[in-house]
N, C-alpha and C positions, 0 to 999 in steps of 0.2 A: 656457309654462314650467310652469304648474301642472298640465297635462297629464300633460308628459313625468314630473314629480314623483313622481304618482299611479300613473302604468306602470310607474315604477323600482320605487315600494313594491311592488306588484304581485308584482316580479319576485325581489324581494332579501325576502319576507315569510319569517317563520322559522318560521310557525304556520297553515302554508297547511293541514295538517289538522284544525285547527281551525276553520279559517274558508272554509267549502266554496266558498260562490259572490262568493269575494271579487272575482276580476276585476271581475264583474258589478256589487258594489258600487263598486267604486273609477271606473269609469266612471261611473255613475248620479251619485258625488259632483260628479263634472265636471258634470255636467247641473244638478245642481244650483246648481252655484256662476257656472256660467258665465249662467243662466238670471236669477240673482238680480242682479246688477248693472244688468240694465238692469228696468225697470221694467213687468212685463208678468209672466204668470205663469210658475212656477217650474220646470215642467216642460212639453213638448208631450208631445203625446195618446200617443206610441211610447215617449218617455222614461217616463212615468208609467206605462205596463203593463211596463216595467222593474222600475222600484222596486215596484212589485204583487209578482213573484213573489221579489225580496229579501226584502222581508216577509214573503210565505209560508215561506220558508224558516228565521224564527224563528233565524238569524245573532248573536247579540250583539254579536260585538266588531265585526259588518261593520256593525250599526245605531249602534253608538255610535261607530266610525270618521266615519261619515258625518254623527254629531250633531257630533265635533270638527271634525270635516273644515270643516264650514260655520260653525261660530264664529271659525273659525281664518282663514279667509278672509274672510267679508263679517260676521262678528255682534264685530269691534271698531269700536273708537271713530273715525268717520271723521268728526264735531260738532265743533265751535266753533273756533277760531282755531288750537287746537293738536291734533294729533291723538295717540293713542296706543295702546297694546298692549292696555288695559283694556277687557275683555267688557262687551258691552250685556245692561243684567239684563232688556228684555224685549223681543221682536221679531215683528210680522206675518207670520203662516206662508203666509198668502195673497200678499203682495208682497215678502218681504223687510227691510221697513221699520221704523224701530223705531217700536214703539208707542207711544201718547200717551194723555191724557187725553181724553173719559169714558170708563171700564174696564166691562165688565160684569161685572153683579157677580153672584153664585152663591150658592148658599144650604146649609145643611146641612140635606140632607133625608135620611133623618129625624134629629134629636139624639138621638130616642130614642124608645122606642114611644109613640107617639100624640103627639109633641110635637114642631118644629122648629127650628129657631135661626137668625137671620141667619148667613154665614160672616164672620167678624171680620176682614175685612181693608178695614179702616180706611186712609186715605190718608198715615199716620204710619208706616203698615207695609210699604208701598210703595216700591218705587223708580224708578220711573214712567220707565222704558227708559233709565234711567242707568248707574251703575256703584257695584259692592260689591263686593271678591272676598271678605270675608268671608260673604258671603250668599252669593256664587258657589264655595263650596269644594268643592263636589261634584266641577264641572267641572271644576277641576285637580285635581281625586283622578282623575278619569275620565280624564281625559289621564294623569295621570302610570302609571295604572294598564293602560292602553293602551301607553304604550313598555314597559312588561315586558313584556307577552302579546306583542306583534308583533313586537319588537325594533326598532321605531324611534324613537328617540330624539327625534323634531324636538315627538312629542307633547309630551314633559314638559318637552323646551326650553321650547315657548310657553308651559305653563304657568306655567315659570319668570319668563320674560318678563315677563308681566303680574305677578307677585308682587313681583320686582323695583324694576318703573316703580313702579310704588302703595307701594312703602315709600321710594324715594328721591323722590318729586314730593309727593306729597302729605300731609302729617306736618305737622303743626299746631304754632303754636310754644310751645305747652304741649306740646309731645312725644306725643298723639292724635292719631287718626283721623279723618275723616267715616262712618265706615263700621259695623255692626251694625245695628238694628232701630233705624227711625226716621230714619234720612239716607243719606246716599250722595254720591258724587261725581258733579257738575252734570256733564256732558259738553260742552253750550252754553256754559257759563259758564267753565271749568277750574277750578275753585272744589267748597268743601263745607265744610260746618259745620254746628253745631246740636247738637242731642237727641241722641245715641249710645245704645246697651246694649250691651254687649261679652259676648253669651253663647258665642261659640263659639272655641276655640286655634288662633292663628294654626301651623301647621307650618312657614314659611316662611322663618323667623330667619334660618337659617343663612347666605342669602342677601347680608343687613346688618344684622351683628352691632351695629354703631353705632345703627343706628333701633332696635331692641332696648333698648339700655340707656334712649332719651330714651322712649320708651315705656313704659316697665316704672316707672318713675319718675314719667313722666305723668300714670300709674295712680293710682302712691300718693300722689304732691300735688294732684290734681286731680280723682281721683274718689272718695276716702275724706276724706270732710267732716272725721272724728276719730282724728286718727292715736293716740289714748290710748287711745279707746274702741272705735275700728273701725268704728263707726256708720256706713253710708255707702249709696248707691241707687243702684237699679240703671239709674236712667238720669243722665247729666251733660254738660255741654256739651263739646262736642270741642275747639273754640276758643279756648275762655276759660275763667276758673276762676271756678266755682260749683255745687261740690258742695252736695247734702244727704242728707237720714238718711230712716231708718225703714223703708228695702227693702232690706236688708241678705240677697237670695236668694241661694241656693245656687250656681245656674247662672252667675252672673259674677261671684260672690266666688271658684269655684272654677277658673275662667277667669283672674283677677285672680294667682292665687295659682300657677297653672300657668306666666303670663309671668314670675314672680319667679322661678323654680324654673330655666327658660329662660334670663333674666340671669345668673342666681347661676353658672350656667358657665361663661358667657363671663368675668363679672368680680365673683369672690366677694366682693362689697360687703355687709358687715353688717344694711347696713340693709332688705336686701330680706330677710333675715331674720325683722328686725322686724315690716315689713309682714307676711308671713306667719303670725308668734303674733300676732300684734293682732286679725286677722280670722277665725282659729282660737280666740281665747276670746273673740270676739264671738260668734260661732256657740252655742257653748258655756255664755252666758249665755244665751241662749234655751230652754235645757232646762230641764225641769221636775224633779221628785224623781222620774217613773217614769222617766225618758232621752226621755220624747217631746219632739221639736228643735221649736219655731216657724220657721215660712221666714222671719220677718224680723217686726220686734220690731210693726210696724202690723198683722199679724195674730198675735197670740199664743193666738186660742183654737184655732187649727188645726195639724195634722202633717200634710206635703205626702210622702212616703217616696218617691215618683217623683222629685220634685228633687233630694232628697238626695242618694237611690240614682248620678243623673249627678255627682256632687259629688264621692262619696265613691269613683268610682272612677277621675276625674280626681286626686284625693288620692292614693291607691294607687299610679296608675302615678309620680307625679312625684315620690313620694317615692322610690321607686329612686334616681331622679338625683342626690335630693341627701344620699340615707342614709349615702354613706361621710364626709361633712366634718360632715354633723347628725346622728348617728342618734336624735336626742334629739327633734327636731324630726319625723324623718321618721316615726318611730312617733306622736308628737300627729296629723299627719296621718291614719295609718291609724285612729285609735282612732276619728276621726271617724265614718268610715262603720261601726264596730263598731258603736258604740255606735247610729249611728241604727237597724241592723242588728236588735239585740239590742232595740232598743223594738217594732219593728215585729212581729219574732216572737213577740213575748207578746199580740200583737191579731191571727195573722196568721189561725190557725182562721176567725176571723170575717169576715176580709177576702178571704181566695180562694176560695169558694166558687166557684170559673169556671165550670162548667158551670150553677148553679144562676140566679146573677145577676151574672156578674159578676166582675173583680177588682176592688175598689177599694184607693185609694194614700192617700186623705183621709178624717180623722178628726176627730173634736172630742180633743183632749189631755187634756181632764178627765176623760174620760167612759171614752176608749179606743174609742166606738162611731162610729156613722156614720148617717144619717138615710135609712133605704131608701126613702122617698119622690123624694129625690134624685136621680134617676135619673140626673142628668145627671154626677155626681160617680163614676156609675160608666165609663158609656161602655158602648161596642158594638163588634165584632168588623170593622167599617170603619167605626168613628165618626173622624172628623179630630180628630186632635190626642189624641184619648182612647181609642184603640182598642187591645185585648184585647193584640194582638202588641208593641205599645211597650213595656208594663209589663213582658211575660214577659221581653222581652230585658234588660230592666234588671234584671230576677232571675236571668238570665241570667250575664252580667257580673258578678254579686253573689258568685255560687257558684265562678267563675274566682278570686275575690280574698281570700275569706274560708271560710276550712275548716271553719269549727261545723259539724259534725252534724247538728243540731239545723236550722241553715239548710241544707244541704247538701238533706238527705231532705225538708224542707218546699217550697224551692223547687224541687227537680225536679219534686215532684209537679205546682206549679202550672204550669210552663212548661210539660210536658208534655200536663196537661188543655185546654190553651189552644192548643196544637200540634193538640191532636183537634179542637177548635172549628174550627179552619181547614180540618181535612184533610176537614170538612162543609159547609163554608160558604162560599160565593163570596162576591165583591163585589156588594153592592145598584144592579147596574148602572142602575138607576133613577135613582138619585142619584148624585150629583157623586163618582167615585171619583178619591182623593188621589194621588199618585205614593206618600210617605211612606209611606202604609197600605200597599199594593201590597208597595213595599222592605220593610215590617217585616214582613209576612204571608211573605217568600221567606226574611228571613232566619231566622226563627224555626223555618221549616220544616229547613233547615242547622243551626240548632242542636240540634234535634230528634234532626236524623240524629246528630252528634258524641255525644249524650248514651246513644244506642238503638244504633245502627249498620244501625238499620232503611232501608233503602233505598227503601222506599215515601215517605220524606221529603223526598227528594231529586227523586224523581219529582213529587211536587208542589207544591217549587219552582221546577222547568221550568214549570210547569201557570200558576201564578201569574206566571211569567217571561213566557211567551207569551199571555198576559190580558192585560200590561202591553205589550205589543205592539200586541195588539188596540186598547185603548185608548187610548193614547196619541199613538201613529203612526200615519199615515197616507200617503196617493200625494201629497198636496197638497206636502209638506217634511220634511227630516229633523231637522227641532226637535222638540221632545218637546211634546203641549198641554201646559197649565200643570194642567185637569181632563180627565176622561175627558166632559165637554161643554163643556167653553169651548175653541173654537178658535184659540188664540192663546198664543205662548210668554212667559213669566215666572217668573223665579226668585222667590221670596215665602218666605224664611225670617226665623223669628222665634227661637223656644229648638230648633227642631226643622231638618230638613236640608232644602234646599230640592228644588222639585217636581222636581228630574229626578234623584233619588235612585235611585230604582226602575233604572236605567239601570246603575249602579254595583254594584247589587246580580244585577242580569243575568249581569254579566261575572263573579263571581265561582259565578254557579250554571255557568257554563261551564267554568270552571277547575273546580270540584269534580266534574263530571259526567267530565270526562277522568281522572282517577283513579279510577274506575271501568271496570269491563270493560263492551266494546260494548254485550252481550247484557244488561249490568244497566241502562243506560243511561235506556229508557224505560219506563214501564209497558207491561203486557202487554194490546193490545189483544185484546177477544174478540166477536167480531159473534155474536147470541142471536136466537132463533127466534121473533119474538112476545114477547121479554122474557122469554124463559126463559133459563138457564145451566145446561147439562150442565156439571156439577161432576168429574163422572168423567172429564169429556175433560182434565181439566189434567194434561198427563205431564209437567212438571217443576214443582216447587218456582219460585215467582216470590214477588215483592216486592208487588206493588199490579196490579190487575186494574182493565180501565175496559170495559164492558160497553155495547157498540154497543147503541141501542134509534133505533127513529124510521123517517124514511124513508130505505132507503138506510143505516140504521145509521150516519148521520150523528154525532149526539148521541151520548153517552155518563153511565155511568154511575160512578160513580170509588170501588173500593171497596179499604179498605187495613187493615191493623189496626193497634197502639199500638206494639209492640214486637217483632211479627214480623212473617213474611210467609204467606203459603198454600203447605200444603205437601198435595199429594194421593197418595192409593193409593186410586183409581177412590170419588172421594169424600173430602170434607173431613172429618176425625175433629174429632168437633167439641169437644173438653174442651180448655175455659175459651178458644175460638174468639170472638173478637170481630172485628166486623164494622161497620166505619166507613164510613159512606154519604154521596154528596157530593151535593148538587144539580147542578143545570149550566146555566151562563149561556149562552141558546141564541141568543142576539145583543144589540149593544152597541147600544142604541139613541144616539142624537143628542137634542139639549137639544128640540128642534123635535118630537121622537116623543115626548117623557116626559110636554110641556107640559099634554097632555090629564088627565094623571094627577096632578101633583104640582100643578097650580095657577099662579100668575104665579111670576115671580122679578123682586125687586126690584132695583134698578139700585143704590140708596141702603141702605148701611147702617141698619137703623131702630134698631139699638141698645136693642133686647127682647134678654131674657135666654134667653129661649123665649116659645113661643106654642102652641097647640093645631094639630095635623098632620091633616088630613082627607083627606090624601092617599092615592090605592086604586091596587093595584099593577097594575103593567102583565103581558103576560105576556111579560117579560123573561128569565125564569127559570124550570128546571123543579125540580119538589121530588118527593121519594117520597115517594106515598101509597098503596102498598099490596103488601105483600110477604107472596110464601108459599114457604114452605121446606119442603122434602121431606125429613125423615128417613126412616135405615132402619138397625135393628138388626139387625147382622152378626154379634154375638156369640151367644153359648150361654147366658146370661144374661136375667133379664128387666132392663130398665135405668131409671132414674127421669132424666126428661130436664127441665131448668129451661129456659125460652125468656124471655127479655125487651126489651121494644123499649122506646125512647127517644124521644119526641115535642118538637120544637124548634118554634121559631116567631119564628126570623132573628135572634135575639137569646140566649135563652136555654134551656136543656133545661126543659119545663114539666111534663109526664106520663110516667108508665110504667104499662106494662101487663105483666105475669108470666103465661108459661102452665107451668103444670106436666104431665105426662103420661108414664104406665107405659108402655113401649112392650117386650112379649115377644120372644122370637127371631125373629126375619126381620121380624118385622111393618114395614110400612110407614105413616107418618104425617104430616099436611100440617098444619103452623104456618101460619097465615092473622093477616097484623095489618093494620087499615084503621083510617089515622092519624085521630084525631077533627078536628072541625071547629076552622080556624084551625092546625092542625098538621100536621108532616111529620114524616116518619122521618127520625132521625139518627144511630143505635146497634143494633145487635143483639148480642145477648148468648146463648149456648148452653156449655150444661156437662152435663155427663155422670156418674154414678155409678159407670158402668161405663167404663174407661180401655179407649180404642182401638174400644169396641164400637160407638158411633153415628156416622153418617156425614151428612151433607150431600151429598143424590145433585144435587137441584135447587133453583137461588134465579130464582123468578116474581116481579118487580116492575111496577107501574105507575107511573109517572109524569105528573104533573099541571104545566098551568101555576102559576107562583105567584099569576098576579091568580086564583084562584079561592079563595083562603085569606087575602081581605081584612081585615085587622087589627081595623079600627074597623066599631065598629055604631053605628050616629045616638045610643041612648044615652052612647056613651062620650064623643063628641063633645062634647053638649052637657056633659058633667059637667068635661071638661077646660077647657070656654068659661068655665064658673061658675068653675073651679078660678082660672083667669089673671085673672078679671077681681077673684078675693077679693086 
C-alpha cells in the first residue's frame, strides 16, 4: 500500500522540475521504510548505492521527502499501552530503533581559541527518544513546508495530526503541557509532567481553539508567581502549581505574551490583556536610566541584546494582531524592542567590530563595555549556540521591523561584514558541526542576497546547503545525524531550533535558487593551470567564480566579492575590486579520524566552564597561503596602484599587509603576498588612481593544508593551564 502511495506521488508530483531524480528517491524511501521494520540493517548493499547517487545529486526536497517519508511511517510512537501520531525525538540510524540511555556525549571543540567547553547537553535537556513537538517544530514546518513545494498535502496532514493528538491527550489539568526544555511526553508510560520552559510559539492553535484558551490561562495562574508584579521564571511545573520569580527572560515572557495575543482572538477576555502590561512593565523595571534592559531581575549587572532582539520581534509581529482593539497596548509592545534597540546602538561601535573580534550581544550595563578577555561571550563563526550568523540574523530581523537610520545603516554594515566572514570560512569540520550553525550560515547568506542582490550569495548558500548534506547524511538512513560525528538521530532543542533545522533551510535555498535564471544558478566553475587564473578568458560578467586546483581540479577555490560580481574586458579592471577568498573543506572526517587530533571526548558532562584546548588541527581543510596577481597598465597614464591582503586565523581577521606601486604605460607587475605564520588569506583589496586603466590579467594562488598553521605553541598551553587553574 505504501508502495503504490509513493508511485501515485511520483506520478501526480506538481514540481517534478524541481526535484530531478525524484522517482529514484521515492523508491529508495520504500527501501528504507520497508528495511526498517524488521530488524537488521536498513538498506542492502544495491539499495544503499542508490541513495549514494540521490545524495550526489544534492535534491533538497527529495532528501527531506525521504526524512518525512521515514518519520511518517516508522519514527512514531509505536511504545506503551497506547499508541499515537506523536514523533520519536530520537532514533538509531543504524537499526531503526529509538534510542536510549547512555548517549554519547560530544564536546565543543574549540569554544574558542585555545580553549574548550563540554557541550551542555545535560540530561534535563534531553528527551531521551520520547516525544515533544514543541522541540519537534521544525519537522512539521518541514512537512508542512513540503505540501507547498510538491503539492501533496498528506505532508502537512501528518503534521497536523500529531499537533492535534498532543493538544487534545495530553494538557495537564492546570491547562500546560509536559513539553519545552526539560520534559517531554513518556511514550512508555503515556504520561508527562515536571520542569517545563516554554521558549518557543506554538503555530498550532488554530487546530483547538479551546486548549488555547485553558493554556493561555495556564500561563498566567501557573507560571507568573506575581500577577501585580509579573515576577515570574522561566522554568515551572506543568502539572501542578508552583510558580517562582527572579528569571523573568525574554524568550518566554515573549512566548508567554504571544499565546495571549493568540487567545485574545479567539475570545477578547480582558484579562489576557492584563497579563500582557504586567509582564511588559516587569521588563521595563529592569532598565536602567541609559535604556539598557537586565534579562531578568537575578542578573541585573548584564544586557543580553540577543534575547531581547528575539523578544522584541515576537512583540512586533503580535502586535499587528491585536493593534486594531489595543492600539495603546500594541505600541508598549513595540516600544519594547525600540528601546532595547536604541540602547544597544549607543554601545554598538564597540560591539560589532566582526571582522576584528567578533560581535558581541553582552555587556556589563553600568559600564556599557564588555571584558575582551571573555572570549567566550563572544563566540566564533561555528561556535554552537554563539556563532557569528545567529546574531546577524537577529540584526537582521531588527532592520525588517524598526526604520531608525541610524539602525538601518549600522546593522547592514554588520550583517553584511559577517555574511563576508562566511563567504571565507567553512565549518571547522574538525569539530562537532551543529545543524543550527549550518541553517544560520545558509540563511544569512539569503539575507545577504535580499539586502545586495548579489547573486554570489545565494551561490554560497547552495555551498553551505550541500556541506550540510555532506555532513549530515549519509547511505546508512535518511534521518539527519544529530552532529556532523555523532551518528545517531535527536532532536535537542533548547531557546534555539532543533538539530534538523539545516534541512528547512535547504528547501528554502531551492525555492530561491528557482527564481533565478538557469545560467545564474551556480557559480561559475573554472579549472586553472597549476593554480593559475587566466582572467582574460572570462567572456561574461558572472556572480562568484570557484577555481579548480588539486588533482584532477577536484577541490576548489571559492572567490566572490561584497556587492557585485566580476565583470571582464580581457582582464579584471581592478578600481575598488575586492576579492573574497574561501578556504575548502577537502573532507568530512568521522569522530574516529579527528580522535588523533582533538584528544578523548568525554561521555559525562564535567560541568567546566571552559578548559585549555591543546588540540592540533587535522588536515581537514585547505586555507590560502599564497597569492600573486598580475597587473597590467592599459592605459596612457602612469597609475598609482594600492594592493592589500587580509590575514585570518578561523576566527578572526588579525593582519594586513599594504603594497603600494607606480606602475607606467604598459608596464607589467606581479603582487606576491605569503600569509605569515598561523595565518591565511581572507581578503584582497585593489584600487586604482587611474579609472579603467589597471587590469587583473592573472590570480596564482597556493593552497596549504590547515593542520600546517597550528594554533598553539607549548608556551600558550601552558599559560592557558595557569590561567584555568587561577
Amino acid at each position: 500500500m505504501k508502495l503504490l502511495r509513493l508511485l501515485f506521488a511520483l506520478l501526480s508530483s506538481r514540481v517534478s522540475a524541481l526535484i530531478r531524480p525524484l522517482g529514484l528517491c521515492l523508491l529508495i524511501c520504500v527501501f528504507f521504510v520497508s528495511a526498517a521494520a524488521a530488524d537488521k540493517p536498513l538498506l542492502t548493499p544495491d539499495q544503499r548505492e542508490a541513495w549514494k547517487k540521490s545524495l550526489a545529486a544534492y535534491d533538497y526536497v527529495t532528501i527531506a521527502r525521504a526524512y518525512a517519508d521515514y518519520m511518517i511511517d516508522y519514527g512514531r510512537d509505536t511504545y506503551g499501552p497506547k499508541h499515537s501520531p506523536l514523533f520519536v525525538t530520537g532514533i538509531d540510524r543504524k537499526t531503526g530503533k529509538r534510542i536510549s540511555p547512555p548517549f554519547a556525549h560530544v564536546k565543543r571543540k574549540p569554544f574558542m581559541p585555545g580553549w574548550e567547553r563540554d557541550r551542555e547537553l545535560r540530561g534535563s535537556d534531553r528527551n531521551y527518544g520520547n516525544a515533544d513537538p514543541l522541540d519537534q517544530l521544525t519537522l512539521l514546518r518541514i512537512m508542512h513546508r513540503l505540501s507547498r513545494m510538491t503539492g501533496e498535502k498528506r505532508y502537512a496532514e501528518e503534521a497536523d495530526k500529531t499537533a492535534a493528538w498532543w493538544m487534545a491527550n495530553t494538557q495537564t489539568k492546570i491547562g500546560l503541557y509536559p513539553w519545552g526544555s526539560h520534559t517531554y511526553w513518556n511514550l512508555d508510560k503515556d504520561s508527562g509532567g515536571g520542569t517545563f520552559e516554554f521558549n518557543h510559539v506554538w503555530p498550532y492553535w488554530n487546530l483547538n481553539p479551546s486548549a488555547l484558551q485553558k493554556y493561555a490561562m495556564g500561563l498566567w495562574d501557573h507560571y507568573v508567581a506575581d500577577k501585580k508584579t509579573g515576577n515570574f521564571n522561566r522554568h515551572a511545573n506543568s502539572n501542578e502549581h508552583g510558580p517562582s520569580g527572579g528569571m523573568e527572560f525574554p524568550w518566554p515572557g515573549s512566548a508567554m505574551i504571544a499565546t495571549w495575543v493568540q487567545a485574545y482572538q479567539y475570545k477578547p477576555d480582558p484579562e489576557y490583556l492584563r497579563a500582557i502590561d504586567t509582564i511588559l512593565n516587569r521588563w521595563e523595571s529592569l532598565r536602567d536610566g541609559n535604556g539598557h534592559l537586565a534579562p531578568c531581575s537575578s542578573y541585573p549587572q548584564w544586557a543580553w541584546y540577543v534575547g531581547y532582539s528575539l523578544a522584541a520581534n515576537r512583540l512586533d509581529d503580535y502586535a499587528k494582531l491585536i493593534n486594531a482593539k489595543d492600539p495603546k497596548l500594541a505600541d508598549k509592545m513595540r516600544e519594547y524592542g525600540h528601546k532595547c534597540d536604541a540602547a544597544y546602538l549607543n554601545v554598538a561601535d564597540d560591539m560589532l567590530n566582526i571582522k576584528g573580534f567578533g560581535p558581541v550581544s553582552s555587556y556589563l550595563r553600568a559600564t556599557g563595555k564588555f571584558n575582551p578577555d571573555r572570549l567566550d561571550m563572544i563566540g566564533g563563526p561555528w561556535q554552537d549556540r554563539k556563532d557569528y550568523a545567529g546574531f546577524a540574523l537577529m540584526m537582521y530581523e531588527r532592520m525588517k521591523r524598526n526604520n531608525s537610520p541610524k539602525l538601518q545603516k549600522r546593522f547592514r554594515k554588520a550583517v553584511l561584514d559577517s555574511a563576508e566572514v562566511y563567504m571565507s570560512i567553512n565549518p571547522e569540520v574538525q569539530w562537532s558541526v551543529w545543524g543550527e550553525n549550518t541553517a544560520n550560515a545558509i540563511w544569512l547568506m539569503l539575507a545577504a542576497h535580499e539586502l545586495t542582490g548579489n547573486t554570489a550569495y545565494l551561490h554560497r548558500a547552495d555551498h553551505f546547503a550541500r556541506l550540510g548534506v555532506d555532513m549530515f547524511i549519509d547511505d546508512t538512513s535518511p534521518l539527519p545525524k544529530f552532529t556532523s560525528q555523532d551518528n545517531f538521530y535527536e532532536v535537542e532543542s533548547v531557546t534555539a531550533p532543533s538539530s534538523d533545522v539545516w534541512i528547512l533551510a535547504t528547501l528554502e535555498v531551492q525555492e530561491r535558487m528557482m527564481k533565478v535564471g538557469e545560467a545564474e544558478r551556480h557559480t561559475v566553475r573554472i579549472a586553472t593551470e597549476a593554480g593559475v587564473w587566466d582572467c582574460t578568458k572570462l567572456t561574461k560578467p558572472v556572480a562568484s567564480v570557484s577555481l579548480g586546483y588539486g588533482k584532477g581540479g577536484e577541490r576548489t577555490l571559492f572567490l566572490s566579492r561584497v556587492e557585485k560580481g566580476f565583470a571582464t574586458d580581457r582582464g579584471l579592471i581592478i578600481d575598488d575590486l575586492d576579492l573574497i577568498v574561501s578556504d575548502h573543506v577537502n573532507s568530512i572526517p568521522t569522530l574516529e579520524q579527528v580522535k588523533p587530533y582533538n584528544g578523548a571526548y568525554r561521555r559525562k558532562f564535567s560541568g567546566k566552564h571552559r578548559e585549555p584546548s591543546t588540540a592540533e588541527y587535522g588536515g581537514f581543510k585547505d586555507v590560502l597561503n599564497r597569492a600573486d596577481l598580475t597587473l597590467v597598465n592599459h592605459g596612457k597614464q602612469q597609475a598609482k596602484v594600492m594592493v592589500t591582503a587580509i590575514y585570518h586565523d578561523s576566527w578572526d581577521d588579525r593582519e594586513i599587509k599594504e603594497y603600494t606601486h607606480k606602475v607606467a604605460p604598459g608596464e607589467r607587475v606581479i603582487v606576491e603576498f605569503i600569509a605569515p605564520e598561523k595565518r591565511f588569506i581572507r581578503r584582497i583589496d585593489l584600487h586604482s588612481t587611474i579609472v579603467g586603466g589597471i587590469k587583473l590579467e592573472r590570480f596564482a594562488f597556493e593552497m596549504t593544508p590547515r593542520s600546517k598553521l597550528n594554533p598553539l605553541a607549548v608556551e600558550t598551553v601552558d599559560s592557558l593551564e595557569k590561567a584555568e587553574a587561577e
